[in-house]
Structure formats: structure tokens, C-alpha cells
C-alpha positions, 0 to 999 in steps of 0.5 A, a space after each residue: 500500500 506505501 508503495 502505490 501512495 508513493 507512485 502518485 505523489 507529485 514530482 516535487 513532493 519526492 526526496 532527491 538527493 545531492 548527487 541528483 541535484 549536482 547533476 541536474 544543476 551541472 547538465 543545466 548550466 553546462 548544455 543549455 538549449 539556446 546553444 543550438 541556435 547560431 547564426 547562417 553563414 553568409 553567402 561565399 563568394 561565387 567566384 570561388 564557388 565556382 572556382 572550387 566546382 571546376 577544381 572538382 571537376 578537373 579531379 573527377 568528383 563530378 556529384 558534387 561539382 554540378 550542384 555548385 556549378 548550377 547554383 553559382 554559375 549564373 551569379 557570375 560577373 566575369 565572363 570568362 569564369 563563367 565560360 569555364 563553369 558553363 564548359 565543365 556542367 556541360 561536360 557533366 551532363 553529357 
């Protein structure tokens, strides 16, 4: 009988002793939630980007090359660049 009166006491009417306290304190104070939340980088540069594709194209790792030449290709200033990454999708593709 004591025991199914102890099951249904509230979480606060329960004896917690020392060690649970030091570690709930030191779980709280040392993993807060808010870490999770930080800031999005900013966009790179899309000269590099597409610097970096055409690297990874010239050494064969065309999966993820494509996916940063359609995305920073088309933000180009410079035209010869631009060329170059438009030359390395197509050779891609086909």
C-alpha cells in the first residue's frame, strides 16, 4: 500500500538527493538549449564557388561539382569564369 501512495505523489513532493541535484544543476548550466541556435553563414563568394566546382571537376568528383556549378554559375560577373563553369556542367551532363 506505501508503495502505490508513493507512485502518485507529485514530482516535487519526492526526496532527491545531492548527487541528483549536482547533476541536474551541472547538465543545466553546462548544455543549455539556446546553444543550438547560431547564426547562417553568409553567402561565399561565387567566384570561388565556382572556382572550387571546376577544381572538382578537373579531379573527377563530378556529384558534387554540378550542384555548385548550377547554383553559382549564373551569379557570375566575369565572363570568362563563367565560360569555364558553363564548359565543365556541360561536360557533366553529357
Amino acid at each position: 500500500m506505501g508503495q502505490a501512495l508513493f507512485s502518485r505523489l507529485p514530482l516535487f513532493m519526492y526526496r532527491i538527493g545531492p548527487t541528483t541535484l549536482a547533476l541536474t544543476l551541472f547538465t543545466a548550466v553546462f548544455f543549455p538549449v539556446g546553444v543550438a541556435q547560431t547564426t547562417k553563414p553568409t553567402a561565399a563568394d561565387p567566384a570561388a564557388s565556382v572556382k572550387k566546382g571546376i577544381h572538382l571537376v578537373a579531379i573527377g568528383r563530378c556529384n558534387e561539382a554540378l550542384p555548385i556549378l548550377k547554383k553559382s554559375a549564373p551569379h557570375m560577373a566575369d565572363n570568362d569564369l563563367k565560360l569555364k563553369a558553363g564548359s565543365a556542367a556541360v561536360g557533366l551532363v553529357v
